[in-house]
C-alpha positions as CSV (number, residue, x, y, z in Angstrom):
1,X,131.6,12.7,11.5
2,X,133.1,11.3,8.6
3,X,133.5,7.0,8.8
4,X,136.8,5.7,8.4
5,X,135.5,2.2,7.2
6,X,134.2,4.3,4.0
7,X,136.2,4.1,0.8
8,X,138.2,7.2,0.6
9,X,137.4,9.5,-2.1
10,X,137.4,13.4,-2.9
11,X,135.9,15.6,-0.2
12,X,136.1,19.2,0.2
13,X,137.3,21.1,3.1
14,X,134.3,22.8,4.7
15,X,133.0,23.9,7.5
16,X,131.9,21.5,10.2
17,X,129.2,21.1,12.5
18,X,129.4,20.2,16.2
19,X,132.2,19.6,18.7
20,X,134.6,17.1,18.4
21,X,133.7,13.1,20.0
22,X,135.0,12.2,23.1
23,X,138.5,11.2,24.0
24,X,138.6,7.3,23.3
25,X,135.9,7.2,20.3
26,X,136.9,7.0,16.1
27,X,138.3,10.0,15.0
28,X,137.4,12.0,11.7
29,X,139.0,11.5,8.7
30,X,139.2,13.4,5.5
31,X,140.2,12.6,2.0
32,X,141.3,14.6,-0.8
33,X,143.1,13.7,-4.4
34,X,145.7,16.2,-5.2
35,X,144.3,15.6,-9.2
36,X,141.2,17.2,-8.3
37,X,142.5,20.7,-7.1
38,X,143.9,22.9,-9.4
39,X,147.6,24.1,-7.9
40,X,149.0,25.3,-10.5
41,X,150.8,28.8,-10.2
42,X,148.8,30.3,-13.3
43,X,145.7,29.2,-13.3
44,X,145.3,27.8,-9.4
45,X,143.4,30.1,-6.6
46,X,146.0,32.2,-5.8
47,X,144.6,32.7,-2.2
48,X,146.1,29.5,-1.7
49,X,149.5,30.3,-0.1
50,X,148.5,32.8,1.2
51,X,146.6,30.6,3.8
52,X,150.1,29.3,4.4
53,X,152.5,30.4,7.1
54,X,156.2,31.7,6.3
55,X,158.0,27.9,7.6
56,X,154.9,26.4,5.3
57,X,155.4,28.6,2.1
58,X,159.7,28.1,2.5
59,X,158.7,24.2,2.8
60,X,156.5,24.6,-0.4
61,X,159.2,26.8,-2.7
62,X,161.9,24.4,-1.5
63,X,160.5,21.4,-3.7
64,X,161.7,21.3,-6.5
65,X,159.1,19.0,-8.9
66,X,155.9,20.7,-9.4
67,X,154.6,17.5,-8.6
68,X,155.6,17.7,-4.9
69,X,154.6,21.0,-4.3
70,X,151.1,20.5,-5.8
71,X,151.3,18.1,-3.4
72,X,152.3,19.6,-0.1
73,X,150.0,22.7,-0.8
74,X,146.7,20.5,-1.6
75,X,147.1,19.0,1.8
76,X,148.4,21.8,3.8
77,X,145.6,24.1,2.6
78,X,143.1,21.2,3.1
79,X,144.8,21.0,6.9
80,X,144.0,24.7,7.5
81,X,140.7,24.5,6.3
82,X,139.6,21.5,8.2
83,X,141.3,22.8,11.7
84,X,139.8,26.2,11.2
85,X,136.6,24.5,10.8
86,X,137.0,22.9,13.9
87,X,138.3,25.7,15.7
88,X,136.1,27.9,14.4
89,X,138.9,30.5,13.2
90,X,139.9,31.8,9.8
91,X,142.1,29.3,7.9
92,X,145.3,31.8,7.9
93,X,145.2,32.2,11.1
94,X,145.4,28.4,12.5
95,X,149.0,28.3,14.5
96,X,150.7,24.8,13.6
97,X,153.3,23.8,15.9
98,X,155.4,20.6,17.0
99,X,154.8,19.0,20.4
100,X,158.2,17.5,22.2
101,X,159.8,14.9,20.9
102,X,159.4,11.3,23.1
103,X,163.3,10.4,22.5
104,X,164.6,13.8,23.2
105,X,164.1,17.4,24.7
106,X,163.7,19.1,21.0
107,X,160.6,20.0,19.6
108,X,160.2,18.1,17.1
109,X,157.3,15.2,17.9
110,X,153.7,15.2,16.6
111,X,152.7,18.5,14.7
112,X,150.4,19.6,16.9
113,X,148.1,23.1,17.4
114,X,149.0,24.4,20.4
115,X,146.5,25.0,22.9
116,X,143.9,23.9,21.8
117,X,143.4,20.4,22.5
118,X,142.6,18.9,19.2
119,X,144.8,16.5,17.6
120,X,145.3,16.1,13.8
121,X,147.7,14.0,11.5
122,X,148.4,14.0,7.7
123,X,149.6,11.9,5.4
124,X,149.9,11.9,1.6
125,X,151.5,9.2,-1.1
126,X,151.0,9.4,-5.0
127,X,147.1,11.4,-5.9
128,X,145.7,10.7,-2.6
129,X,146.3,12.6,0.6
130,X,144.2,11.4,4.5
131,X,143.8,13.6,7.5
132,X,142.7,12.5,11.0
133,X,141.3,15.1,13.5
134,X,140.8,13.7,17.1
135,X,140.4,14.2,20.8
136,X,143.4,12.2,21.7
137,X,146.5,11.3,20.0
138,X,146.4,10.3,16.0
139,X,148.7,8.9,13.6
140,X,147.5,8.4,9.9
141,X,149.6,6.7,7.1
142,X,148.4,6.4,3.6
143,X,151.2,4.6,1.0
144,X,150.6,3.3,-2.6
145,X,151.6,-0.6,-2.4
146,X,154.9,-0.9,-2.9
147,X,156.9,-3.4,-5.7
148,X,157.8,-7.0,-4.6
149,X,161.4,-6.1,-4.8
150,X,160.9,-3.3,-2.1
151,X,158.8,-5.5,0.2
152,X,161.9,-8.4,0.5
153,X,164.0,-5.5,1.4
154,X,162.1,-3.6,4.1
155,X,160.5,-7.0,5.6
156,X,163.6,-7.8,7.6
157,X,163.0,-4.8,9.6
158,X,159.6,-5.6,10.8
159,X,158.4,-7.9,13.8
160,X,159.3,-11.2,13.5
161,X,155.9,-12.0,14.1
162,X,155.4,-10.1,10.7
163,X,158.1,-11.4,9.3
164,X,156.5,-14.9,9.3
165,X,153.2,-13.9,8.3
166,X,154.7,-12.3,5.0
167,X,156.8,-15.1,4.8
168,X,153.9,-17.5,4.1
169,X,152.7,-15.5,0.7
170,X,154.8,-16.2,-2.1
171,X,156.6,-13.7,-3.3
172,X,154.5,-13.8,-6.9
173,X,151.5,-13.3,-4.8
174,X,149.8,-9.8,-5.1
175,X,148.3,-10.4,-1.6
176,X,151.6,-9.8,-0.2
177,X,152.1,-7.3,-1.7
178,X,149.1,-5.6,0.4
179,X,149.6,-7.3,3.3
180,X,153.0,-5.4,3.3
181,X,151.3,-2.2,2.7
182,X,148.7,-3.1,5.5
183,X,151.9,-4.0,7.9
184,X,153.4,-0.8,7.2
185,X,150.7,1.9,6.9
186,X,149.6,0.1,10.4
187,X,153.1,0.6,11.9
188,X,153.7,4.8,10.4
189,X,150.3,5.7,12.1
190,X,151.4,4.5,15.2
191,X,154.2,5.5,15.4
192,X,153.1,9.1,14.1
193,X,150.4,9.5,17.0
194,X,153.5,8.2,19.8
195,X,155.3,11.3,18.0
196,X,158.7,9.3,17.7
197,X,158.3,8.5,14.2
198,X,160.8,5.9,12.2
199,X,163.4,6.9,15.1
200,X,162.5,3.9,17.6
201,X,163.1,0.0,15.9
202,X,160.6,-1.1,13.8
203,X,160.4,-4.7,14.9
204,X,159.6,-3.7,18.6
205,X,155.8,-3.1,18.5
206,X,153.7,-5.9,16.6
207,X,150.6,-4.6,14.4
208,X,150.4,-7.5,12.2
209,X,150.2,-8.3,8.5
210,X,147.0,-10.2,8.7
211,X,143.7,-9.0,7.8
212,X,143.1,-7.7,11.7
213,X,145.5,-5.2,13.2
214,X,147.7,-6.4,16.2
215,X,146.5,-5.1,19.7
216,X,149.0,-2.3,21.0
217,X,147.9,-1.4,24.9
218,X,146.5,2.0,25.0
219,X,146.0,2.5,21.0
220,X,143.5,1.5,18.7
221,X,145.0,0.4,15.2
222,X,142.0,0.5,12.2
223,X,142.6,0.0,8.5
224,X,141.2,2.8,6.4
225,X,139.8,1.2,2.8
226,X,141.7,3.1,0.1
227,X,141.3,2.9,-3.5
228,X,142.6,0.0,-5.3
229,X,146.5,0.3,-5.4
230,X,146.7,2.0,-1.9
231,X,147.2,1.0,2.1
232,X,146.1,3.1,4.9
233,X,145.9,2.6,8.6
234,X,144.8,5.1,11.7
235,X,146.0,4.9,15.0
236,X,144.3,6.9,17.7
237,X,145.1,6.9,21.7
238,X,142.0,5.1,23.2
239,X,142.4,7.5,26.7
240,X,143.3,11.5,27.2
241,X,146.9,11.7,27.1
């Protein structure tokens, strides 16, 4: 099992051995930089999209900086490798799908793979893209810290609770910078492994901007060290759901 407290760095999708830990314990998490895999469409594996399903390769075509699809197919053919790995079933062949949605009857909560009771989330900002595999519910967030300007405009969505804690940085400060980024990575995991997403109010669940997560019943919130210039948080359901 890979640790989560480690400093995230390169890893190669490969396969895995053993079954999954038990609903409630630390899921595993996977790191990749998009720099180190060569996507390009001349000289990258061209296997690659093939790995991909048709709603997966129409996503990928649809960007239109090379950038982002470099991007979306490092992680998505990372995804496919790690879940067939776990699975134990060729890479192509992994069925991705979307569970309900909490707020609504459509489809369109947590991606999910259907049936088979293992839980996965992905997340990718700048070079560096994290993926969480678990036995229960997961949200991952990885974001490179953000400008001072953008903090004082997103911070008056946050918790009040949070609000305060930023509030007593000064605005010069580069810690507040990542305690934003902590506050927010925190916030996008959880909310990714509830499946709602940014659709329910920011400011209703406190996670804290602090050096320790906030306690959220049911949930486990953990900080995941990134490189320098980077937040990350996981958030994984601490019983079956």
């Amino acid at each position: 099992m890979t640790d989560h407290h480690a400093p995230a760095s390169p890893v190669t999708p490969g396969p895995l051995a053993g079954p999954l830990a038990r609903p409630g314990t630390a899921p595993d998490v996977w790191a990749l930089r998009v720099s180190a895999y060569d996507t390009s469409e001349e000289t990258g594996d061209p296997r690659a999209l093939d790995l991909l399903d048709p709603a997966e390769r129409r996503r990928h075509s649809g960007f239109r900086r090379a950038e982002d699809r470099a991007r979306y197919l490092a992680s998505h053919v990372a995804l496919r490798r790690l879940a067939g790995a776990y699975l134990r079933q060729d890479p192509g062949a992994v069925a991705l799908g979307r569970e309900d949605c909490p707020l609504c009857p459509e489809p369109h909560g947590r991606p999910s793979l259907p049936g088979t009771g293992l839980h996965f989330s992905l997340s990718h900002s700048g070079d560096l893209v994290l993926l969480a595999f678990a036995a229960t519910p997961v949200g991952i967030d990885v974001e490179v810290l953000p400008p001072v300007g953008q903090v004082d405009e997103v911070t008056p969505v946050l918790h009040p609770r949070e609000r305060a804690e930023l509030a007593a940085l000064r605005a010069d400060d580069p810690a507040r910078a990542a305690a934003f980024g902590r506050c927010w990575c925190r916030k996008e995991a959880y909310l990714k492994g509830t499946g709602t997403g940014l659709a329910v109010p920011l400011d209703g669940t406190y996670v804290g901007a602090g050096e320790r997560p906030g306690d959220v019943p049911g949930w486990r919130l953990v900080d995941v060290q990134a490189p320098e210039g980077y937040a990350a948080a996981l958030a994984y359901a601490t019983d079956a759901i």
